[in-house]
C-alpha positions as CSV (number, residue, x, y, z in Angstrom):
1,X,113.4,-39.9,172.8
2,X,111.5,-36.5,173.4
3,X,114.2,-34.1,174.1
4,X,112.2,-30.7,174.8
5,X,111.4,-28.1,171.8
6,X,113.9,-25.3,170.7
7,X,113.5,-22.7,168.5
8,X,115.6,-21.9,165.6
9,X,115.5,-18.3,163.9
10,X,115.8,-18.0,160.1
11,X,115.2,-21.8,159.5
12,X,114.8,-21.3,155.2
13,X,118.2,-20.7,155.1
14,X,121.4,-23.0,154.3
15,X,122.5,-23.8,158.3
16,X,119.7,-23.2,159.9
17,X,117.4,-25.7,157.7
18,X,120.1,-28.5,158.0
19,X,120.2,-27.9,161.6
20,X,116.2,-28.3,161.7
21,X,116.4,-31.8,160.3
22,X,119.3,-32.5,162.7
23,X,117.3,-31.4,165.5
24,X,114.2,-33.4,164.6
25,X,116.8,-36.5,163.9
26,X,117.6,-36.4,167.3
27,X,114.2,-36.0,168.8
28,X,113.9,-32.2,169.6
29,X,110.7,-30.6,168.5
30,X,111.4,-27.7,166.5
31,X,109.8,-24.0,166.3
32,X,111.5,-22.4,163.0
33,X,111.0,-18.6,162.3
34,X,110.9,-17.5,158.8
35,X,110.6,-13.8,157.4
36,X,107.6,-13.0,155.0
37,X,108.1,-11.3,151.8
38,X,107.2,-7.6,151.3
39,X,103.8,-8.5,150.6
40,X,103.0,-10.7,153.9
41,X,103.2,-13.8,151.8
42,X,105.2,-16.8,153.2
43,X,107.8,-17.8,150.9
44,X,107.9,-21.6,150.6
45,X,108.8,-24.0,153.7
46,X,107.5,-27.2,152.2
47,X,111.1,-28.6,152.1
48,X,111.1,-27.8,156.0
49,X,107.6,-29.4,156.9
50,X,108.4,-32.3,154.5
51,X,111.7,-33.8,156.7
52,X,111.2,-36.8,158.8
53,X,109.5,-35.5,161.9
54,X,108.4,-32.4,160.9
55,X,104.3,-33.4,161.1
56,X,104.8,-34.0,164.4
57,X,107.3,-31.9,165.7
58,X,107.9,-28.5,163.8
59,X,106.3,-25.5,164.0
60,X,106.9,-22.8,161.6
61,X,106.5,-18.9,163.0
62,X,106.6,-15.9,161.1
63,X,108.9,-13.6,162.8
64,X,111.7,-10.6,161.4
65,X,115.0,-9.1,162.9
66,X,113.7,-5.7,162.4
67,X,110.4,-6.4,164.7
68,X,112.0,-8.5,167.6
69,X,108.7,-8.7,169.5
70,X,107.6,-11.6,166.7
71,X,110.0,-13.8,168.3
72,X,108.5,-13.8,171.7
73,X,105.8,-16.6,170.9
74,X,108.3,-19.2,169.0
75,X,110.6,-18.6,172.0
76,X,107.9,-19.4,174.4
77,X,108.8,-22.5,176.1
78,X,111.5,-23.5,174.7
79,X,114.4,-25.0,176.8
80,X,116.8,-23.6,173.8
81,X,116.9,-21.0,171.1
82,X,120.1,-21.2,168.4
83,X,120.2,-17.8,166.8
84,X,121.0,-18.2,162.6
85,X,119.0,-15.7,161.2
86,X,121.6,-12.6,160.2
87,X,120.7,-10.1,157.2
88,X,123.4,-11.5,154.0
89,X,124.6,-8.5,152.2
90,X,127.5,-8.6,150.8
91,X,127.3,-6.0,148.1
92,X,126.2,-3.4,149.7
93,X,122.6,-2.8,149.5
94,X,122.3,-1.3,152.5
95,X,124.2,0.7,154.5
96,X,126.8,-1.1,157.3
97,X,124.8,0.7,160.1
98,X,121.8,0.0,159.0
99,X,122.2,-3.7,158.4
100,X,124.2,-3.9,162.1
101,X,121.9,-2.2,163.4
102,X,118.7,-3.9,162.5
103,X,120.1,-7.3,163.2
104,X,121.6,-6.2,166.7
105,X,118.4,-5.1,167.4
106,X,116.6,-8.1,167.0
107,X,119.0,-10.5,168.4
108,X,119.3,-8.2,171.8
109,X,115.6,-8.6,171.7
110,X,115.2,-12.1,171.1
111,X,117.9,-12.7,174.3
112,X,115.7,-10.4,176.0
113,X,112.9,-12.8,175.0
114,X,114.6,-15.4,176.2
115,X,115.1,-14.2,179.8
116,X,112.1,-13.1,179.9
117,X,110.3,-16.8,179.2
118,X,112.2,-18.3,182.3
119,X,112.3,-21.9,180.7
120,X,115.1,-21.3,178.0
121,X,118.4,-22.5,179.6
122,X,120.8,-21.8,176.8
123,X,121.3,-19.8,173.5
124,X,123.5,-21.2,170.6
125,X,124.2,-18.3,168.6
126,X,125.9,-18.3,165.1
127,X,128.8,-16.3,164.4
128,X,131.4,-16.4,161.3
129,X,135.1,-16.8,160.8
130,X,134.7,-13.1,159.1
131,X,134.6,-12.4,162.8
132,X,137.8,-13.7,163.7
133,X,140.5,-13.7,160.8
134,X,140.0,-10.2,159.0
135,X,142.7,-8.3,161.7
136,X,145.9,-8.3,158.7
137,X,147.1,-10.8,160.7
138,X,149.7,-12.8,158.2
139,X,148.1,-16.2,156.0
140,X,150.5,-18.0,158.1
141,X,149.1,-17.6,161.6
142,X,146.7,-20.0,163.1
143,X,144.1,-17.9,165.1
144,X,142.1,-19.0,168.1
145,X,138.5,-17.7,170.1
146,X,141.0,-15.2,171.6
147,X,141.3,-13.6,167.7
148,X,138.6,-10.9,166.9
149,X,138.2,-9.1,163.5
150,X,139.2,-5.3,163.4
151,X,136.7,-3.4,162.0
152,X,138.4,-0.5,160.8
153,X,140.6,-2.8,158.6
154,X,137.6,-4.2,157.0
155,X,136.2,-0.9,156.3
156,X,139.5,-0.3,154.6
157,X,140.0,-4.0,152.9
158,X,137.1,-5.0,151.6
159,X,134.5,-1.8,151.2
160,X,133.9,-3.4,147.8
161,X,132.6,-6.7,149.1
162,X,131.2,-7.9,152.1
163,X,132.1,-5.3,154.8
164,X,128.4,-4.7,155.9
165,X,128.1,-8.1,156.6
166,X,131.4,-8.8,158.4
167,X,131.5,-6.3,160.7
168,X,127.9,-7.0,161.4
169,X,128.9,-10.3,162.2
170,X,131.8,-9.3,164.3
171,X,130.1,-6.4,166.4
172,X,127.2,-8.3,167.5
173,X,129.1,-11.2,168.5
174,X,130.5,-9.2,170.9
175,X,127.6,-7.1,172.4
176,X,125.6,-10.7,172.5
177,X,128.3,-11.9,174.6
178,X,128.5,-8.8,176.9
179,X,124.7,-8.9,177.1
180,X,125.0,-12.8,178.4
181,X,127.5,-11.3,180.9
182,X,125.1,-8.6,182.0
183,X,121.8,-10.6,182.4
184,X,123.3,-14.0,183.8
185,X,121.8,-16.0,180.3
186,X,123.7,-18.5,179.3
187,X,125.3,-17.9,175.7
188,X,127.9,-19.4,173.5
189,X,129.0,-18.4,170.2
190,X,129.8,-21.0,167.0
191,X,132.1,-19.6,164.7
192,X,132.1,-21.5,161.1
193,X,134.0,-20.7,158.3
194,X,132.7,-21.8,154.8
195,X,129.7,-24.2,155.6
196,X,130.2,-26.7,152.3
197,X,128.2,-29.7,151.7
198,X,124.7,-31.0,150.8
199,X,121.6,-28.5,151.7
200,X,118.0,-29.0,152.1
201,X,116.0,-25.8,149.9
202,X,116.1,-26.3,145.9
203,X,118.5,-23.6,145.2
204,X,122.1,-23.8,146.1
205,X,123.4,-21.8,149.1
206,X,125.9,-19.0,149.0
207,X,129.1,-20.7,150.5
208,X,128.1,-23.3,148.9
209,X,128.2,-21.8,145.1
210,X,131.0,-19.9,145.9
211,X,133.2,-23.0,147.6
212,X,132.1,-25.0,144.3
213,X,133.7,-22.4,142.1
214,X,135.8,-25.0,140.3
215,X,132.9,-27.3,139.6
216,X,131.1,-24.2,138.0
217,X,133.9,-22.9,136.2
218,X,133.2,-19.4,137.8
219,X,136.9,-18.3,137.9
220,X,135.8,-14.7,139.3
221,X,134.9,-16.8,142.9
222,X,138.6,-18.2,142.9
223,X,140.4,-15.3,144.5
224,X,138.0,-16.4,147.7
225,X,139.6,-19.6,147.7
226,X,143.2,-18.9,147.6
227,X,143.8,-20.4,151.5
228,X,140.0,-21.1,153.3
229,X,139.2,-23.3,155.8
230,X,136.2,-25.5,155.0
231,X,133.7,-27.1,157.4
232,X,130.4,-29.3,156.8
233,X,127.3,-28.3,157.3
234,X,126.4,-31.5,159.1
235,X,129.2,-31.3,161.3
236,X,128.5,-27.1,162.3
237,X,124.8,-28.4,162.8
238,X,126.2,-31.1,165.6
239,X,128.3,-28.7,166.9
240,X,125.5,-26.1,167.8
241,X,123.2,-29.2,169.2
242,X,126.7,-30.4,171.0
243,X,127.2,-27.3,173.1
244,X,123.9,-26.6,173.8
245,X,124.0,-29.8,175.2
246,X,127.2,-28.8,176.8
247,X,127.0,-28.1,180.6
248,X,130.1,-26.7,180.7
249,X,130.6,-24.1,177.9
250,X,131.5,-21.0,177.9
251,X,131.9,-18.0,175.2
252,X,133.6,-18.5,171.8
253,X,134.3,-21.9,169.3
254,X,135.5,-22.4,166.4
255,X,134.5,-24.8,164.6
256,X,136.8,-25.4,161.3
257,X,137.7,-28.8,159.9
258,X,140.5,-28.1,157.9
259,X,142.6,-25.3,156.0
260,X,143.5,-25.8,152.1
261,X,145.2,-23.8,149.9
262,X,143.4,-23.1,146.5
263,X,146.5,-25.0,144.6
264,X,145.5,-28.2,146.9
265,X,141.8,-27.8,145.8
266,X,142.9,-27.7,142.0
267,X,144.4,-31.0,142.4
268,X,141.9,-32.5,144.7
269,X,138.8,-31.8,142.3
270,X,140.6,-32.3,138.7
271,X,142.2,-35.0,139.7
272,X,138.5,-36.8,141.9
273,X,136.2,-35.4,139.1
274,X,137.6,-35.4,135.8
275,X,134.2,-35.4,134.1
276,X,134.5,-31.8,134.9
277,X,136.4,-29.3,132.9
278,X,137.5,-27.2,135.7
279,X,139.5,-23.9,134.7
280,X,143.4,-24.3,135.2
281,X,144.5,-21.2,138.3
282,X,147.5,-20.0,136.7
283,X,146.2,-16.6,136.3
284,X,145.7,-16.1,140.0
285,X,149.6,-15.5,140.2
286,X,149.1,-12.0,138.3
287,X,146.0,-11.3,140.8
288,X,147.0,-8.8,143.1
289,X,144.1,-8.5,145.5
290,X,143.5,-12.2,146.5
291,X,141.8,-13.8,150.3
292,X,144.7,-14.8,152.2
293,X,143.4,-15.8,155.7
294,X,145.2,-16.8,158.4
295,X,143.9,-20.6,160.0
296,X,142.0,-21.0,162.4
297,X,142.2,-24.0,165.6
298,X,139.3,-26.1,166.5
299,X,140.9,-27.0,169.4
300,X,138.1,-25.6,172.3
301,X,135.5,-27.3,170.8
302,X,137.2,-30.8,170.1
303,X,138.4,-30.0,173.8
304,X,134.5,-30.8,174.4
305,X,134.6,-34.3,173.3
306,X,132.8,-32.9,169.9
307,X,134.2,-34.9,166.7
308,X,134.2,-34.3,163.1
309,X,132.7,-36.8,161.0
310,X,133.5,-35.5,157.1
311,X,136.4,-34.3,155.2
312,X,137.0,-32.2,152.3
313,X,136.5,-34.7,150.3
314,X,132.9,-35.6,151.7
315,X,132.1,-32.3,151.4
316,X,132.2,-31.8,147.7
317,X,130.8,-35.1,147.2
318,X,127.8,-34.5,148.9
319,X,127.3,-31.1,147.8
320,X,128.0,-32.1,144.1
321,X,125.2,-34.9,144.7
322,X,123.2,-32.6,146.1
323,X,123.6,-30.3,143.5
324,X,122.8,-33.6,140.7
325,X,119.4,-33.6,142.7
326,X,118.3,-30.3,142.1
327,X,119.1,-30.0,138.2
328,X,121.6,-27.5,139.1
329,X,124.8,-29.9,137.7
C-alpha cells in the first residue's frame, strides 16, 4: 500500500539509510538528501537506490545543512520529513559554535520549509541520549524526556571528546521544539542512545565500531562502555515511522532498549563468541576517567503501543554478520 512520500535528510548515513529501507518496506516513497563532496561530486548512493523499492520509489536530492534553501525541493510535497542529518564531530575539528551553529541553521530552515509547503503534517526529528544523560546526574539514576543535558558540564567533562557534538545535539533539540511551539508545526523528538546492529553502506558506522569494541579488540573504546544503554537500529527506525504515524504525540522519546554494564558485555560476548579473542577488562579498574551514565526509561514511547523487537543479543549478532559481509571481520 502507497502511504504518501517523506523526505529523509542525510540518508548515506548509519540511521538514516536503515530508516530509508524501512520506509520503502512499508510502502512510503522516499526523497533522501545527501551532501556532495567539496568538489560537487556525489559520493556513492548505490547501496540506497539498490534496496527493494528504491526504482520506484526513492529520490535522491542533493542538499547541505549549511545552505538550508537546498532542502526546499525534497521537502516539496511531502506529507512527512524525519530530520537525521547532524554534522559528527567528535574531536574537534571545528569549533562548538560553529558546528551548532551551522546545523541549527539548517534544521530551522528546513522546519521553515516545511510550513512553508502546507502539505507536511509532521516532523520526526533525531536527537541523542548525549542530550539527556550528560547533567552529573549519578550512574544510578534512571532519567526520563523531563532530563536535559547541561551544557556547561559538558564543556567541562568532556572538551577532549565529543563536546561539539553533544551540546549541538542538545541545544537544537531544544530551539526545534520551541520553534514547533511558535509556528503551530507539529514536531517530536527521538532520542537514541547507541544505535547497534546491522547497517546498509560498506563501511561500518560509528556507534557501531565503537559498541563492537570487544569484537575488535580496541581496548581504548572500552571506557565508553562502562554502563550504556544499547538500542537497534531497526527498532529506532520503527520508532521514528511509529510516531510519525502517531496522532497523538507530543515532544520528547526515548527510545532505549536496555542498559548493561561493561562487566555484563564481557561475559555476554566471550562467553556467545568464543572464536574471538576478546581482551580481558581488568585494567578498567585503574581507569580513572571512565562513561558512567545514568539509565534512561522508554517508558513514553512504549506508552504509544510501540514494541521492541531485538535484544542485546540480536544486536551484535546482526552487526557481527553484517560486519562478515563486508570483509570487515
Amino acid at each position: 500500500m502507497k502511504k504518501g512520500t517523506v523526505c529523509v535528510t542525510g540518508g548515506r548515513g548509519y540511521l538514516a539509510s536503515w530508516m530509508i529501507k524501512r520506509l520503502l518496506d512499508d510502502g512510503y516513497s522516499v526523497n533522501a538528501t545527501v551532501r556532495t563532496t567539496d568538489s560537487g561530486l556525489r559520493k556513492d548512493v548505490s547501496y540506497l537506490t539498490n534496496l527493494p523499492g528504491a526504482s520506484e520509489r526513492l529520490k535522491i536530492f542533493d542538499a547541505d545543512l549549511s545552505k538550508p534553501d537546498t532542502f526546499k525541493a525534497p521537502i516539496k510535497g511531502c506529507i512527512g520529513v524525519f530530520l537525521v542529518a547532524h554534522p559528527m564531530d567528535f574531536v574537534g575539528k571545528e569549533p562548538e559554535e560553529v558546528v551548532t551553529e551551522r546545523a541549527m541553521k539548517g534544521n530551522l530552515g528546513i522546519l521553515q520549509a516545511c510550513v512553508d509547503s502546507k502539505t507536511v503534517k509532521k516532523v520526526v526529528y533525531t536527537s541523542s541520549g548525549s542530550a539527556v544523560v550528560l547533567n552529573g546526574k549519578n550512574h544510578t539514576e534512571v532519567l526520563d524526556e523531563e532530563s536535559w543535558s547541561d551544557v556547561d558540564y559538558i564543556r567541562g567533562r568532556y572538551k577532549d571528546f565529543g563536546a561539539p557534538y553533544y551540546i549541538s545535539k542538545t541545544i537544537i533539540e531544544k530551539r526545534i521544539l520551541d520553534f514547533a511551539d511558535n509556528k503551530g508545526l507539529d514536531v517530536v523528538t527521538v532520542v537514541p542512545n547507541y544505535i547497534h546492529g546491522p547497517f546498509i553502506g560498506p563501511r561500518c558506522p560509528g556507534s557501531v565500531y565503537v559498541s563492537m569494541a570487544m569484537i575488535f579488540g580496541k581496548t581504548e573504546n572500552y571506557k565508553m562502555l562502562v554502563k550504556t544503554d544499547f538500542v537497534h537500529v531497526d527498532d529506532v527506525a520503527r520508532a521514528h515511522i511509529h510516531l510519525l504515524e502517531s496522532p497523538n504525540a507530543k515532544g520528547r522519546y526515548i527510545c532505549s532498549k536496555m542498559g548493561i554494564t561493561i562487566e555484563e558485555l564481557y561475559k555476554l560476548l566471550s562467553t556467545r563468541y568464543p572464536e574471538y579473542k576478546i581482551p580481558n577488562i581488568d585494567f578498567l579498574k585503574d581507569v580513572e576517567k571512565v562513561m558512567k551514565f545514568p539509565s534512561v526509561s522508554s517508558g513514553k514511547l512504549l506508552g504509544t503501543g510501540f514494541e521492541f523487537k531485538y535484544g542485546i543479543e540480536e544486536m551484535f549478532d546482526d552487526a557481527i554478520d553484517c560486519c562478515k559481509r563486508n570483509n570487515i571481520l
